[in-house]
C-alpha positions in Angstrom: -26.3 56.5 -111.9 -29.1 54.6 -109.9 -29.7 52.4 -112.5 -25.8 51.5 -112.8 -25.7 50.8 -109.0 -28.9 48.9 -108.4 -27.6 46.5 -111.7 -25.1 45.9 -109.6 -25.9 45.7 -106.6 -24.2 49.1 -105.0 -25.8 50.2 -101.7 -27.4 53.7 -101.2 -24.5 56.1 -99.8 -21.5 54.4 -101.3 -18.4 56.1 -103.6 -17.3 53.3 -106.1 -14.3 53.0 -108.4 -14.5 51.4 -111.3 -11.7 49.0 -112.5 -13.0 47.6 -116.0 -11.8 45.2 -118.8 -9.3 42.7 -118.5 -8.7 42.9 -115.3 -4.5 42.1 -114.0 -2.0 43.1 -112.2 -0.9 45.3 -114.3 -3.9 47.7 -114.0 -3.1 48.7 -110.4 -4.8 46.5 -108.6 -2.6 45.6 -106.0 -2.4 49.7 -105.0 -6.8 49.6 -105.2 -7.1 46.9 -102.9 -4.5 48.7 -100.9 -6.3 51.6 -100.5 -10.0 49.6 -100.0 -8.1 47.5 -96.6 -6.1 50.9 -95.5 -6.8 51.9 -91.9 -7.7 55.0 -92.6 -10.1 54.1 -95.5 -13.2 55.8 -96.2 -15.8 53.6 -95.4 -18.2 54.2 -97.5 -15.6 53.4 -100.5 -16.3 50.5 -102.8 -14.3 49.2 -105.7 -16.1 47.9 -108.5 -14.0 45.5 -110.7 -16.5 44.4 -113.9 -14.3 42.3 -116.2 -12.6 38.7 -116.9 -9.9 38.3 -114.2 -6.5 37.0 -114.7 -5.7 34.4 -112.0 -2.5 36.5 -111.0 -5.7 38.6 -110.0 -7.8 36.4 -108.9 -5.2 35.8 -106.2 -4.5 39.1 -105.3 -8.4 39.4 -104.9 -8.6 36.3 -102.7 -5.3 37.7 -100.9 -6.4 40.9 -100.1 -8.6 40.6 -97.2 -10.8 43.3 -97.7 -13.7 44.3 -95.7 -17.2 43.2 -96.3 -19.0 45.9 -98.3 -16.1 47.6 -99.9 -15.8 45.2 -103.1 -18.1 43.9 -105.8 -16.5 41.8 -108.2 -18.1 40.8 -111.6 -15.8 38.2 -113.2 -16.7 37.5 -116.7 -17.0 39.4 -119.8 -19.6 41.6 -119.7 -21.6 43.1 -123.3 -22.4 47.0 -123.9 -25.2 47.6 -121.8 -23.3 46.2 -118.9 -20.7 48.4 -119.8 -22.2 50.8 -119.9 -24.2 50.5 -116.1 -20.7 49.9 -114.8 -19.3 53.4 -115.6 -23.0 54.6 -114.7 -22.2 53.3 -111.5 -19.1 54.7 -110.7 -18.3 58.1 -109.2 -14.5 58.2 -109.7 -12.8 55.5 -112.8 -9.5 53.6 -111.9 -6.7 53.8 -114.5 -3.5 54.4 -112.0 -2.1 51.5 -114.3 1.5 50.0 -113.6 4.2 49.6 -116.6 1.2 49.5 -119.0 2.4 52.1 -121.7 -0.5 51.4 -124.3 -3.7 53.5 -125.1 -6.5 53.1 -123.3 -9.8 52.1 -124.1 -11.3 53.1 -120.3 -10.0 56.7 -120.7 -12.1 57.4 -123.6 -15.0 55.9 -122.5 -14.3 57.8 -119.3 -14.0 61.3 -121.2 -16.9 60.3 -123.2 -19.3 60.0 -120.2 -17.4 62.5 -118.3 -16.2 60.7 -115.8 -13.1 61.4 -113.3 -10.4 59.4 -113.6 -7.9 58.0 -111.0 -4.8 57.6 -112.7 -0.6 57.4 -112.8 1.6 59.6 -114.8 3.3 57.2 -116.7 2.9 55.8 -120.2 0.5 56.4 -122.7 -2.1 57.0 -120.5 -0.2 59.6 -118.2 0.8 61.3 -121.4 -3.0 61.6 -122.5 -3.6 63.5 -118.5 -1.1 65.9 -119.3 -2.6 67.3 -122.5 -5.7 67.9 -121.4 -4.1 70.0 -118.9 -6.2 70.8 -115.4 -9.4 69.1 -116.8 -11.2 72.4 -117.7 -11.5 71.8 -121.6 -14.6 70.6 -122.9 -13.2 67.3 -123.6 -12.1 66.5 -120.6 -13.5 64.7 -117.4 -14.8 66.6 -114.6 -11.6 66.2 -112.0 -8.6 64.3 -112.1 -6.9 62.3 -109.7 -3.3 61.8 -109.8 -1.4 59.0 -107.5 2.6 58.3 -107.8 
């Protein structure tokens, strides 16, 4: 994990979410920045968002006024080992994805790493939470987070 963080940058003390990949509307991001600029936010929350960014997002990024210290943004691709110090880096994963109904490349590398996930119960994804029941099988992820 301390590799993953000093990569990118992550001070000491801090509880990052990751949001990875193509990074859009779509993937929640309107609800993550919601949740970094809420008045009641934890402030030693950070989001992490590692990926190419559509400009939709790019705009809700530059929109959001977040805080100073709560948001890392890496926007370009990034290869494997990046990859792979991003979800080194993060203590929870964000999937709580809006009308996306596809699988999900992020949930398996979050179960392969064994990594919590944040995530909605709706499409393909949701579907994928619900078999692995309470997150006490050996395939699954240490804890799951469930948001409507």
């Amino acid at each position: 994990m301390a590799e993953g963080r000093a990569y990118y940058g992550i001070p000491e003390g801090k509880k990052v979410i990751l949001l990875f990949g193509a990074i859009d509307p779509r993937k929640g991001l309107k609800r993550l920045l919601d949740v970094l600029v809420a008045p009641d936010a934890d402030p030693e929350l950070l989001a992490l968002i590692v990926g190419r960014q559509s400009d939709a997002a790019k705009r809700l990024i530059n929109d959001a006024n977040v805080p100073v210290g709560r948001l890392i943004t890496w926007e370009r691709y990034v290869g494997a080992a990046e990859e792979w110090l991003a979800f080194q880096a993060a203590d929870w994963i964000w999937l709580a994805y809006e009308g996306f109904y596809g699988p999900s490349g992020v949930l398996a590398q979050a179960r392969q790493i064994g990594k919590p996930v944040i995530y909605r119960d709706e499409g393909l994804i949701g579907y994928c939470m619900k078999d692995l029941g309470n997150g006490n099988d050996d395939a699954s992820c240490a804890f799951f987070a469930r948001v409507s």
